[in-house]
Jmol script that loads the backbone (N, CA, C; Angstrom):
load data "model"
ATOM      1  N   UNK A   1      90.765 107.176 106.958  1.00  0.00           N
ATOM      2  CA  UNK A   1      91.246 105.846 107.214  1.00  0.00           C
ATOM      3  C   UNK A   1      90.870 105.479 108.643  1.00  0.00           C
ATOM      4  N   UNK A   2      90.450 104.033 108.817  1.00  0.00           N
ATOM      5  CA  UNK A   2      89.626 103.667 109.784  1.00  0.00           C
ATOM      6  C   UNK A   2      91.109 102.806 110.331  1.00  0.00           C
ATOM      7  N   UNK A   3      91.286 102.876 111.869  1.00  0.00           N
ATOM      8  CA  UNK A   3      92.017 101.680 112.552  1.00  0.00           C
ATOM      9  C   UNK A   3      91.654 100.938 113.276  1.00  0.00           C
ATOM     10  N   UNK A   4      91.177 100.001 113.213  1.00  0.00           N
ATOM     11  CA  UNK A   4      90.758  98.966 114.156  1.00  0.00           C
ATOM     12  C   UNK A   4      90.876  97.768 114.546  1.00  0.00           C
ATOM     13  N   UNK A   5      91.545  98.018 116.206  1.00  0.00           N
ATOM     14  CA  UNK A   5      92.273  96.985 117.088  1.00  0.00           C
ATOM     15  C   UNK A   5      91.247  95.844 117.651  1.00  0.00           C
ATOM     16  N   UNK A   6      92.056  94.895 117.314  1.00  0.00           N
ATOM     17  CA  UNK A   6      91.072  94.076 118.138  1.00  0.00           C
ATOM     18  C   UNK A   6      91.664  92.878 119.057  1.00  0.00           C
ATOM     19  N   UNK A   7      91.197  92.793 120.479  1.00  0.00           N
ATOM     20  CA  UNK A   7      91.976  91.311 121.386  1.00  0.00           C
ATOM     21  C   UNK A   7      91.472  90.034 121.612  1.00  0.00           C
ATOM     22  N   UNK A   8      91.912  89.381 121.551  1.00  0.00           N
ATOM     23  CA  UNK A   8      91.113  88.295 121.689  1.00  0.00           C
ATOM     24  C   UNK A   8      91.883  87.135 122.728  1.00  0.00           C
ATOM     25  N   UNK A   9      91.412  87.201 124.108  1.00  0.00           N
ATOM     26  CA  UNK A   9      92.172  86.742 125.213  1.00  0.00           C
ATOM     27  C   UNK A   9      93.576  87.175 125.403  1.00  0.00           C
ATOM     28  N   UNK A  10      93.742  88.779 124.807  1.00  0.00           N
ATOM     29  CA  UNK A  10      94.553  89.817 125.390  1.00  0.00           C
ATOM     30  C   UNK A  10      94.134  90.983 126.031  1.00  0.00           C
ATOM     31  N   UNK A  11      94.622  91.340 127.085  1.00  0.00           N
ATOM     32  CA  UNK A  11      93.993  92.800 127.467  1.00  0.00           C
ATOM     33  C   UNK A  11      94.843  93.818 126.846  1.00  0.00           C
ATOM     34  N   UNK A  12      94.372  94.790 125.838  1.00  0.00           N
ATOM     35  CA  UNK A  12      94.973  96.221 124.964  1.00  0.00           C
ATOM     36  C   UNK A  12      95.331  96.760 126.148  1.00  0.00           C
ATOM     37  N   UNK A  13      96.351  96.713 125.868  1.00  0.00           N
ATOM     38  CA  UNK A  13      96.565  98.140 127.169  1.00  0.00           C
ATOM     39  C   UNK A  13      97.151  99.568 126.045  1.00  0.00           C
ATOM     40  N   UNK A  14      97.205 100.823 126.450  1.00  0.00           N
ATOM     41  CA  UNK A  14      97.351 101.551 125.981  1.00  0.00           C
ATOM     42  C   UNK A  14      98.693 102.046 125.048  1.00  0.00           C
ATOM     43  N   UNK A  15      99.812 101.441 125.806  1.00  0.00           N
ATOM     44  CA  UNK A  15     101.042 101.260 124.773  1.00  0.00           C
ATOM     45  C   UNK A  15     100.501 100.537 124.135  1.00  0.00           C
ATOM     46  N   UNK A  16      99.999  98.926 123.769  1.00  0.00           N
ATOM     47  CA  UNK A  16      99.777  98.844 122.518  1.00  0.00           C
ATOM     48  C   UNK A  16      98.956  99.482 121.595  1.00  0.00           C
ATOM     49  N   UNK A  17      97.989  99.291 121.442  1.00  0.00           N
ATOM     50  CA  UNK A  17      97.355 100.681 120.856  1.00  0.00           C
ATOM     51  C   UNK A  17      97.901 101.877 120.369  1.00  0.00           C
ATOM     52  N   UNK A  18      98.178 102.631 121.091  1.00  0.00           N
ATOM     53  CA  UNK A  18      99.464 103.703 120.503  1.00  0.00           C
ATOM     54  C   UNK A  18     100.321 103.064 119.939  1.00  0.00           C
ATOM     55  N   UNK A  19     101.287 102.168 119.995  1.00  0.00           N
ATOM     56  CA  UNK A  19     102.250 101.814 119.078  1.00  0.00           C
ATOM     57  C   UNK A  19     101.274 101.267 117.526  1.00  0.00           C
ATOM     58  N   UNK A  20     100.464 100.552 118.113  1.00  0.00           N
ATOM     59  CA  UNK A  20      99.522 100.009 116.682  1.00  0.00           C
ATOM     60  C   UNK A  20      99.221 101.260 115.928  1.00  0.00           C
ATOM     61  N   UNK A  21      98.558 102.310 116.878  1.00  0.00           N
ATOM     62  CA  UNK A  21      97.859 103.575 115.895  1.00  0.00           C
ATOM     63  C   UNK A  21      98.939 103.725 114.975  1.00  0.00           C
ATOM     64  N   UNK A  22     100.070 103.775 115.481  1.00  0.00           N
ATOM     65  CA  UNK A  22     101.674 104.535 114.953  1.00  0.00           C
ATOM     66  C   UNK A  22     101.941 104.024 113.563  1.00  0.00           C
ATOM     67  N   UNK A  23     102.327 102.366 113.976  1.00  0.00           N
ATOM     68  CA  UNK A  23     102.567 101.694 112.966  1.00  0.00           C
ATOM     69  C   UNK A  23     101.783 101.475 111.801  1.00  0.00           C
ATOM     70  N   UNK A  24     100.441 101.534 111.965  1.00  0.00           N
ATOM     71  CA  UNK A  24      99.108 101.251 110.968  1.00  0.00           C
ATOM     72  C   UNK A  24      99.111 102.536 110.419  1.00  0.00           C
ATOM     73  N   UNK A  25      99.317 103.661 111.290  1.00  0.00           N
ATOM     74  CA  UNK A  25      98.966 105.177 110.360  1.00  0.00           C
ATOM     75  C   UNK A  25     100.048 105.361 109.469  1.00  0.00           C
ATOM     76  N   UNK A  26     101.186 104.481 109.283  1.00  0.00           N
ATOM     77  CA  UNK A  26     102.302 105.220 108.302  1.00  0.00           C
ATOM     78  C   UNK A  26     102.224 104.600 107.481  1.00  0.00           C
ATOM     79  N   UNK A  27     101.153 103.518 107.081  1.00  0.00           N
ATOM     80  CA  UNK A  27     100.853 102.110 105.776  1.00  0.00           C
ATOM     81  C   UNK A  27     100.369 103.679 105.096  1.00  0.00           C
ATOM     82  N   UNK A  28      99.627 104.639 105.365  1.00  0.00           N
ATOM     83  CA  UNK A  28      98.993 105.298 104.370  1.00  0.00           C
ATOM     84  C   UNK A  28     100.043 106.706 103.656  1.00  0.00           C
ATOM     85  N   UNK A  29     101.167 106.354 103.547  1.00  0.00           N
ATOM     86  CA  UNK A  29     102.466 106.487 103.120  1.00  0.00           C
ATOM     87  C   UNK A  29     102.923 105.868 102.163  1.00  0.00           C
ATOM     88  N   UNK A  30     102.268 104.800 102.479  1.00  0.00           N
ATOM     89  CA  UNK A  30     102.669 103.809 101.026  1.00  0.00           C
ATOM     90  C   UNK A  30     102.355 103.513 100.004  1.00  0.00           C
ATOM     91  N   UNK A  31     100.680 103.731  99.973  1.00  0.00           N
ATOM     92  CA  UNK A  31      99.045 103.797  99.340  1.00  0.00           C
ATOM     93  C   UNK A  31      98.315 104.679  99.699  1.00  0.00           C
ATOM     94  N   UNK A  32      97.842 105.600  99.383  1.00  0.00           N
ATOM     95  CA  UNK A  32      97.446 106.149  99.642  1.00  0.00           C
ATOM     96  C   UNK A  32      95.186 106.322  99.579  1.00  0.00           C
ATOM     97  N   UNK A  33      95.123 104.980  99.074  1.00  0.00           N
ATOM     98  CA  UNK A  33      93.242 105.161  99.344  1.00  0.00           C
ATOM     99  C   UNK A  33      93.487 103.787 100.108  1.00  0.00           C
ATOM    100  N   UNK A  34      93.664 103.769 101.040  1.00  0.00           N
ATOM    101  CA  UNK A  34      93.243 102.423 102.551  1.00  0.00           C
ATOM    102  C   UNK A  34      92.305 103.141 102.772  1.00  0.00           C
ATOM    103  N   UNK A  35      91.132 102.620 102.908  1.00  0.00           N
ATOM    104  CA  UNK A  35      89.874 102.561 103.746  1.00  0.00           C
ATOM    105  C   UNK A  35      90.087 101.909 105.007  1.00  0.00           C
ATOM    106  N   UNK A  36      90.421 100.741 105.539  1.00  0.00           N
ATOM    107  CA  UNK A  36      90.461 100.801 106.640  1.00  0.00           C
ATOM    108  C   UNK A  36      91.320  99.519 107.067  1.00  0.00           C
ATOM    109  N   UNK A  37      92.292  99.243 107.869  1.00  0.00           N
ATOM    110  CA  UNK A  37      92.820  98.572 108.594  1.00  0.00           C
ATOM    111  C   UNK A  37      92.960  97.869 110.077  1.00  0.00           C
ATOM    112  N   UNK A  38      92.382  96.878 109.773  1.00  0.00           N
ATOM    113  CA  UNK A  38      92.133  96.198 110.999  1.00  0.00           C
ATOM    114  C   UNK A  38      92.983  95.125 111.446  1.00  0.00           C
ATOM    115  N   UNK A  39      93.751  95.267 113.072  1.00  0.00           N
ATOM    116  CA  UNK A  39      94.632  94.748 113.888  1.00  0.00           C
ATOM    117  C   UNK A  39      94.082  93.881 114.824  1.00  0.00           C
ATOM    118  N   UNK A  40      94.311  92.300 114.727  1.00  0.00           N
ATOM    119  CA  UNK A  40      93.703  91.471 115.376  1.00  0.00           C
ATOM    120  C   UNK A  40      95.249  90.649 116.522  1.00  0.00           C
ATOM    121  N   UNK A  41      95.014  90.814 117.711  1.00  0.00           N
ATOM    122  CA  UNK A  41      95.828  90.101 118.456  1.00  0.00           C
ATOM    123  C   UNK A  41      95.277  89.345 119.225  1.00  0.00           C
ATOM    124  N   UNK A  42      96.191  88.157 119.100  1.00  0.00           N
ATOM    125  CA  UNK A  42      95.231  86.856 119.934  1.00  0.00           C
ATOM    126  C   UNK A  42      96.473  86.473 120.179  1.00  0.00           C
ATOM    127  N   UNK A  43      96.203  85.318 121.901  1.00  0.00           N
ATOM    128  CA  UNK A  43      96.517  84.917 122.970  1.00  0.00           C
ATOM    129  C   UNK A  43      96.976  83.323 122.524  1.00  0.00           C
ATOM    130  N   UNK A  44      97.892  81.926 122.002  1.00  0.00           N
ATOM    131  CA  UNK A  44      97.327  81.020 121.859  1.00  0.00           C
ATOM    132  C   UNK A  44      97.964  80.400 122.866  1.00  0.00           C
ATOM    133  N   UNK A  45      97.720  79.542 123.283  1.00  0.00           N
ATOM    134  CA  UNK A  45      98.877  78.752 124.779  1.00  0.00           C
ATOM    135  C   UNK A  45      99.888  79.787 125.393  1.00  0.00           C
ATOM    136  N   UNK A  46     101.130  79.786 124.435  1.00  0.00           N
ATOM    137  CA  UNK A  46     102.234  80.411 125.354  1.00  0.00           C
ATOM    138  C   UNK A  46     102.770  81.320 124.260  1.00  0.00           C
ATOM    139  N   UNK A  47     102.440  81.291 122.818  1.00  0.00           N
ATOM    140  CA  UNK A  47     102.394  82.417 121.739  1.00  0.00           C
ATOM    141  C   UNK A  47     101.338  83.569 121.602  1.00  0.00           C
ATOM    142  N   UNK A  48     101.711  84.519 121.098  1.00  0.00           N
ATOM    143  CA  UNK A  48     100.661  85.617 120.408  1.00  0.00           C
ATOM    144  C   UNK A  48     100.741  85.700 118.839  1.00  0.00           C
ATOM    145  N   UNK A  49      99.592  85.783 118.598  1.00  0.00           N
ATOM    146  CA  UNK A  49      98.875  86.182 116.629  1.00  0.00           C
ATOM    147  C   UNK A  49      99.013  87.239 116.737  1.00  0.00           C
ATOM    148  N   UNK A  50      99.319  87.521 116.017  1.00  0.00           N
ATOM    149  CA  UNK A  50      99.138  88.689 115.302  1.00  0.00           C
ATOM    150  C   UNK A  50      98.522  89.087 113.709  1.00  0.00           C
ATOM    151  N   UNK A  51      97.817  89.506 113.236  1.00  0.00           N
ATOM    152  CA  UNK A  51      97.443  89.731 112.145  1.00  0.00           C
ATOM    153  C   UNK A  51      96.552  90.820 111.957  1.00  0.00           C
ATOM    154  N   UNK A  52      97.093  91.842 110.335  1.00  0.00           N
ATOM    155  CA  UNK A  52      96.615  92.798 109.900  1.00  0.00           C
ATOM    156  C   UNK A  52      96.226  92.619 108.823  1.00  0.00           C
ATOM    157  N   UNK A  53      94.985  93.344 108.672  1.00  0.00           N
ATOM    158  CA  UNK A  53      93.886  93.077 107.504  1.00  0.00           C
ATOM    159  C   UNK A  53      93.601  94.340 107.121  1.00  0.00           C
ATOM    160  N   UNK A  54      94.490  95.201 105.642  1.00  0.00           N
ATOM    161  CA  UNK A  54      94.145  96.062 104.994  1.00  0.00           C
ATOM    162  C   UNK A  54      93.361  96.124 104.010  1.00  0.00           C
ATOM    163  N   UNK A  55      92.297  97.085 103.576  1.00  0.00           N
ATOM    164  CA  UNK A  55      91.107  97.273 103.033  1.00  0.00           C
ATOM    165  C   UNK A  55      91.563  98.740 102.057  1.00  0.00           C
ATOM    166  N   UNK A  56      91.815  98.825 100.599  1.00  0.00           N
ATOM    167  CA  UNK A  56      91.883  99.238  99.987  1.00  0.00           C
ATOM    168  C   UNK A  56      90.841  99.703  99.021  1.00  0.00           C
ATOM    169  N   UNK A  57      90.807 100.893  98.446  1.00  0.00           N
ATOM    170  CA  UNK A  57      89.940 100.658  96.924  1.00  0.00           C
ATOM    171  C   UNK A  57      89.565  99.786  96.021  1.00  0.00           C
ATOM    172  N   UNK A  58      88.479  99.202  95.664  1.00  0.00           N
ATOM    173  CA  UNK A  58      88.213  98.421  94.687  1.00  0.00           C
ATOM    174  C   UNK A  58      88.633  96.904  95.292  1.00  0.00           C
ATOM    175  N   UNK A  59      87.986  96.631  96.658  1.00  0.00           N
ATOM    176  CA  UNK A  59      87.873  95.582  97.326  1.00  0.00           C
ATOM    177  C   UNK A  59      89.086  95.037  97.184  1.00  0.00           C
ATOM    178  N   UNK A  60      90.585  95.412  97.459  1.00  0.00           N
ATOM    179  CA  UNK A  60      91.637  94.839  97.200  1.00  0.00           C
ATOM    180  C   UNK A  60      91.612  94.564  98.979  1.00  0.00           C
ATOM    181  N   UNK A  61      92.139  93.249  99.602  1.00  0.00           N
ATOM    182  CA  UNK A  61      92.614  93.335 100.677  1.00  0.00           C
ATOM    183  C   UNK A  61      93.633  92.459 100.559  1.00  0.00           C
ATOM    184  N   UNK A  62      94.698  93.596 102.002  1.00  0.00           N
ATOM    185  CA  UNK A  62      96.118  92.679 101.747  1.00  0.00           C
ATOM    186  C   UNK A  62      96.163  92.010 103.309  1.00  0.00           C
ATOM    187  N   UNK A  63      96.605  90.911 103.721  1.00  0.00           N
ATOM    188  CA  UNK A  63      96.908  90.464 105.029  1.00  0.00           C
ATOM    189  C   UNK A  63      97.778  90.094 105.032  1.00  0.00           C
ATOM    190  N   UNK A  64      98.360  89.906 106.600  1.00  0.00           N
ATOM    191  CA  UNK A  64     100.129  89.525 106.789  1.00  0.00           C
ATOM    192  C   UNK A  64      99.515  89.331 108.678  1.00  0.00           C
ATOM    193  N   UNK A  65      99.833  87.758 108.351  1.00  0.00           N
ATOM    194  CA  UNK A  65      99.918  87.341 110.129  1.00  0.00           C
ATOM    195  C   UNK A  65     101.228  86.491 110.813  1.00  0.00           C
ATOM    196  N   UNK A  66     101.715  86.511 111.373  1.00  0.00           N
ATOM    197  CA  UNK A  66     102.644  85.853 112.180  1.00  0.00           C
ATOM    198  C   UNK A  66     102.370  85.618 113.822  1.00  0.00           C
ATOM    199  N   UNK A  67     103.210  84.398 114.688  1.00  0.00           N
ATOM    200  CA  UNK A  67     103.253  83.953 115.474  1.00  0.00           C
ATOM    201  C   UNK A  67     104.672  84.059 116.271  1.00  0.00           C
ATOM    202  N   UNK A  68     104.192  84.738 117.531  1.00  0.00           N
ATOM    203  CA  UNK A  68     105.847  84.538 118.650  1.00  0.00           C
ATOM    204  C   UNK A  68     105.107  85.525 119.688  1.00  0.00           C
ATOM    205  N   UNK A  69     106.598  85.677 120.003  1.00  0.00           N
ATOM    206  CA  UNK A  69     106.641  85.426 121.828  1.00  0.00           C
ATOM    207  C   UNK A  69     106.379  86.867 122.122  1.00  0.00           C
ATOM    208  N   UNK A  70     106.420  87.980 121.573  1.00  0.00           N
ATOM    209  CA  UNK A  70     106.779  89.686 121.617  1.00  0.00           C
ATOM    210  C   UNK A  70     105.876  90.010 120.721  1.00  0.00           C
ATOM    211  N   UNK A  71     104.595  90.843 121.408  1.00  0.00           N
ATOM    212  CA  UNK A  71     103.559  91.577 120.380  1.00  0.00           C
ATOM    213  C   UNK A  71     104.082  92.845 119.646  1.00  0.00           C
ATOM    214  N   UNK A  72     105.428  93.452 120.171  1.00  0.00           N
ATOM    215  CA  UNK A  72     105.660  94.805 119.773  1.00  0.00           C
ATOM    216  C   UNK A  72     106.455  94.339 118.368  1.00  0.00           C
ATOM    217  N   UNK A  73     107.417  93.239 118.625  1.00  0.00           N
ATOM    218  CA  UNK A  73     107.691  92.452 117.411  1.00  0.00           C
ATOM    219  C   UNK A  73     107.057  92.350 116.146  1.00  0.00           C
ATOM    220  N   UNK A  74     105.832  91.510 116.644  1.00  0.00           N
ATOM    221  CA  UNK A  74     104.775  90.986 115.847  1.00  0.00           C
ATOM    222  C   UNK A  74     104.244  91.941 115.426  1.00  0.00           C
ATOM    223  N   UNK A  75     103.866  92.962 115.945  1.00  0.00           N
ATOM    224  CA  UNK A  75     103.371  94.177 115.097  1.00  0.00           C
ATOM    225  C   UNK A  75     104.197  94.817 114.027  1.00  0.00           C
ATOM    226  N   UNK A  76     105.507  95.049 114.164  1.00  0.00           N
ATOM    227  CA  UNK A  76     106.649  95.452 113.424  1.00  0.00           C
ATOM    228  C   UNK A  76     106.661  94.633 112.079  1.00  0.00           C
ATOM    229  N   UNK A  77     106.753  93.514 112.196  1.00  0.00           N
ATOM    230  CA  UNK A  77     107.275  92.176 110.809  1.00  0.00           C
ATOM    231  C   UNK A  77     105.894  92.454 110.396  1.00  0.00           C
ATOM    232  N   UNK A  78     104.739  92.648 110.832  1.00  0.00           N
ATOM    233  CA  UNK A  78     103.418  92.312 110.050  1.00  0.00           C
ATOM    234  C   UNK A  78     103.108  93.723 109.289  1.00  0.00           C
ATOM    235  N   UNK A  79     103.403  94.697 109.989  1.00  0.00           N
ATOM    236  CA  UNK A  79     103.285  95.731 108.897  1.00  0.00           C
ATOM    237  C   UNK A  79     104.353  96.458 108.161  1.00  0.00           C
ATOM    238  N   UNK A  80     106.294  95.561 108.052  1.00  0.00           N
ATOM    239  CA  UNK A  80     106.680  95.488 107.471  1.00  0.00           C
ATOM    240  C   UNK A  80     105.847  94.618 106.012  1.00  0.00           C
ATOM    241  N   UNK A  81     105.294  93.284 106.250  1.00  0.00           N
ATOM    242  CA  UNK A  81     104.982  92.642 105.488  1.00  0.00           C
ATOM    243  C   UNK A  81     103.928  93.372 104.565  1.00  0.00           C
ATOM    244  N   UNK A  82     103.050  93.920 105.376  1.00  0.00           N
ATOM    245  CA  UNK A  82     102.036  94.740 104.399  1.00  0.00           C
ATOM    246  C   UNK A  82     102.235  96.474 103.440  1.00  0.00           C
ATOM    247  N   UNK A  83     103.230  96.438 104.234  1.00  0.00           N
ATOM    248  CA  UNK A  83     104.040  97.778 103.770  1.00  0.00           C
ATOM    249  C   UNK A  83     104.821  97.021 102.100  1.00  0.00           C
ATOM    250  N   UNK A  84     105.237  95.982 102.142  1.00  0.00           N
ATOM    251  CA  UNK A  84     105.949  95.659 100.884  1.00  0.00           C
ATOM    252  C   UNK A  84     104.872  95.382 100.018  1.00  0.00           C
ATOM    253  N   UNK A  85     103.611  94.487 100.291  1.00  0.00           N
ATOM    254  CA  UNK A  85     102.377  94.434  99.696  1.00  0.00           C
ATOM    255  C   UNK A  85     101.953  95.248  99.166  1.00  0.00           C
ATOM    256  N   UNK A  86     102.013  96.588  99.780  1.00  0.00           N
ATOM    257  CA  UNK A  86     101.696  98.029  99.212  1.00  0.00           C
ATOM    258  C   UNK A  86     102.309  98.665  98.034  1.00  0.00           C
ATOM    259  N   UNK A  87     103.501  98.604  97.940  1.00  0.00           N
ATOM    260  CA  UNK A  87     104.453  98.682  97.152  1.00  0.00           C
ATOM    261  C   UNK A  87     104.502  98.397  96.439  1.00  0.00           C
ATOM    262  N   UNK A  88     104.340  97.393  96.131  1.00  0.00           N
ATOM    263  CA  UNK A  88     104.405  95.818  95.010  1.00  0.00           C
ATOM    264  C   UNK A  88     102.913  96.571  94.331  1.00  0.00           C
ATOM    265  N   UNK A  89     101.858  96.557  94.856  1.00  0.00           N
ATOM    266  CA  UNK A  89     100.920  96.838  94.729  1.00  0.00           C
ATOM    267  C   UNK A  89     100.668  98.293  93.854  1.00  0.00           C
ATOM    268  N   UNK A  90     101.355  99.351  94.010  1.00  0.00           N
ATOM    269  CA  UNK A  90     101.011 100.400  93.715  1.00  0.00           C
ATOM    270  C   UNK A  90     101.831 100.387  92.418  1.00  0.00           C
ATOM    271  N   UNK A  91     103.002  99.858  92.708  1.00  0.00           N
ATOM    272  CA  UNK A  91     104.098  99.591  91.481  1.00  0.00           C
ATOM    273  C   UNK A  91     103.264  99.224  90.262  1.00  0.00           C
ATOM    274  N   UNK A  92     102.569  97.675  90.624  1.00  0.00           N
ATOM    275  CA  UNK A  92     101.803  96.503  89.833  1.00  0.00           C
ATOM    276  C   UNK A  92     101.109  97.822  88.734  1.00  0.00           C
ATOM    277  N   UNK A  93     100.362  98.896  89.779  1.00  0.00           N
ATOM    278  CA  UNK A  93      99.457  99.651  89.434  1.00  0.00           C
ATOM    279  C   UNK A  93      99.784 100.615  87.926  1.00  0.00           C
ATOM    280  N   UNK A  94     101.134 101.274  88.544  1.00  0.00           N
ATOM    281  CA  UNK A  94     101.718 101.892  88.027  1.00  0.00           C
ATOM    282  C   UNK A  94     101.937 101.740  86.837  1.00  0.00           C
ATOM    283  N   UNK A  95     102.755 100.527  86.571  1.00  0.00           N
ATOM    284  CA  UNK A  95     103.236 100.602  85.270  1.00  0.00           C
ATOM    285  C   UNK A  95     102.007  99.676  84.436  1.00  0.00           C
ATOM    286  N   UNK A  96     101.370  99.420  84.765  1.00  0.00           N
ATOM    287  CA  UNK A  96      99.557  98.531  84.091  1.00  0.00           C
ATOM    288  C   UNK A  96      99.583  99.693  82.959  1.00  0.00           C
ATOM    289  N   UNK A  97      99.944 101.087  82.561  1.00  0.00           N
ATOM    290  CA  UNK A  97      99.114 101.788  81.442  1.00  0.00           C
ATOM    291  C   UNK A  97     100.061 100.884  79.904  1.00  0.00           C
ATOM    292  N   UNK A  98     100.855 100.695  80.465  1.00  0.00           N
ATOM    293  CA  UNK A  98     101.853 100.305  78.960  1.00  0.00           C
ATOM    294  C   UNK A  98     103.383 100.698  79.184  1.00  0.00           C
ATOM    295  N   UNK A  99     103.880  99.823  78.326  1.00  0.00           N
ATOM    296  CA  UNK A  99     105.426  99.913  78.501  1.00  0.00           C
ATOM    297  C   UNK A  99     106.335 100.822  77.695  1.00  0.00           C
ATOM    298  N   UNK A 100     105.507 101.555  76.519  1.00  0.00           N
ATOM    299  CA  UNK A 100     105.998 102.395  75.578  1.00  0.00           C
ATOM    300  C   UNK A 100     106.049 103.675  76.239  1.00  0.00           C
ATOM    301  N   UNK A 101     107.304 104.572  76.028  1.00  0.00           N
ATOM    302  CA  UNK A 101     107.579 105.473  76.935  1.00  0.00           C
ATOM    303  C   UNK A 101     106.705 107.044  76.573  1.00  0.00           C
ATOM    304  N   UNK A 102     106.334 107.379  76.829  1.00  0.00           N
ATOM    305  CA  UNK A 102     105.231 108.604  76.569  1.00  0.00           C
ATOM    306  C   UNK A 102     106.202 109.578  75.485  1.00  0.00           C
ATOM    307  N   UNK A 103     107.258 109.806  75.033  1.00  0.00           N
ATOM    308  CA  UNK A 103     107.360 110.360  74.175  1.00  0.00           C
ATOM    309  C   UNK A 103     107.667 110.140  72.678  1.00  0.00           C
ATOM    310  N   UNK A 104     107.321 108.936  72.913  1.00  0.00           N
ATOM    311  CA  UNK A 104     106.702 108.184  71.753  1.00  0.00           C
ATOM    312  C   UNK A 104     108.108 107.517  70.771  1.00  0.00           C
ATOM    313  N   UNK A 105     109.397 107.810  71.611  1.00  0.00           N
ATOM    314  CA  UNK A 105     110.412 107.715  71.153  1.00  0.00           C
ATOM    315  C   UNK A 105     110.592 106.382  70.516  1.00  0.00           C
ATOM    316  N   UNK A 106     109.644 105.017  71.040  1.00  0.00           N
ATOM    317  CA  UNK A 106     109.875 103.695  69.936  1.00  0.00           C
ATOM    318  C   UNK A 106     109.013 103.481  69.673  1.00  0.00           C
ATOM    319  N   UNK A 107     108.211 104.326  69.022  1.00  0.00           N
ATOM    320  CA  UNK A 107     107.206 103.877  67.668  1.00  0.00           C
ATOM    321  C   UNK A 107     108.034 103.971  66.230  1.00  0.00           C
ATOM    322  N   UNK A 108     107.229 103.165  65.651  1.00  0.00           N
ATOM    323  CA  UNK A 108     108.260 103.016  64.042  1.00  0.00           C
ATOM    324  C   UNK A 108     106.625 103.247  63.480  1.00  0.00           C
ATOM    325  N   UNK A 109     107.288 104.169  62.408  1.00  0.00           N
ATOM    326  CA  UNK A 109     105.806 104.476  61.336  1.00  0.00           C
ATOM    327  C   UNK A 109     106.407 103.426  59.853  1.00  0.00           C
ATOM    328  N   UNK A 110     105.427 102.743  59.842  1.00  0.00           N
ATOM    329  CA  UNK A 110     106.195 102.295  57.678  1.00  0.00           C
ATOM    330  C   UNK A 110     105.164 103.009  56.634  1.00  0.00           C
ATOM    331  N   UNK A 111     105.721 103.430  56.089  1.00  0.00           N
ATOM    332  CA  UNK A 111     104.644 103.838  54.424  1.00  0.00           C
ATOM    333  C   UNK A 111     104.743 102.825  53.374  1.00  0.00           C
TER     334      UNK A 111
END
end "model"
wireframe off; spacefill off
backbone 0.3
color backbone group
């Protein structure tokens, strides 16, 4: 799994980054084939962007961006947001084979 930060009329300083590595490395807890996740923070007047762009198997990508005043914030709610995406996601996955329970307990045979 690939992480990659990116600023845009912010300077990274190294707490962020480390907190980003932190927060982005525990999405693969949730899902487990992320290919790669990329963290974009931008500067706008007197707010910061934030937005994360996960890259899954089979070209699935999930994003989650928000706006305010606290990047350590903004990092938190956005990969809460993609963390539930994941979920939802793997769930979706999950139960896709069929709803009949594997021991075949409601099949009806007629002769």
């Amino acid at each position: 799994m690939q992480i990659l930060v990116t600023g845009r009329h912010v300077d990274l300083t190294d707490d962020i980054r480390n907190y980003i590595d932190q927060k982005a490395g525990r999405l693969s807890k949730y899902y487990d084939r992320i290919h790669e996740i990329e963290v974009v923070l931008d500067h706008e007047s007197e707010q910061f962007k934030a937005e994360i762009i996960v890259r899954v198997d089979h070209k699935h990508t999930f994003v989650a961006s928000l706006t305010g005043p606290d990047t350590f914030a903004l990092i938190d709610v956005i990969t809460d947001k993609v963390e539930r995406q994941l979920r939802d996601y793997k769930e979706k996955k999950k139960n896709h084979k069929g709803a009949s329970p594997a021991d075949g307990a409601g099949t009806e045979i007629t002769e």
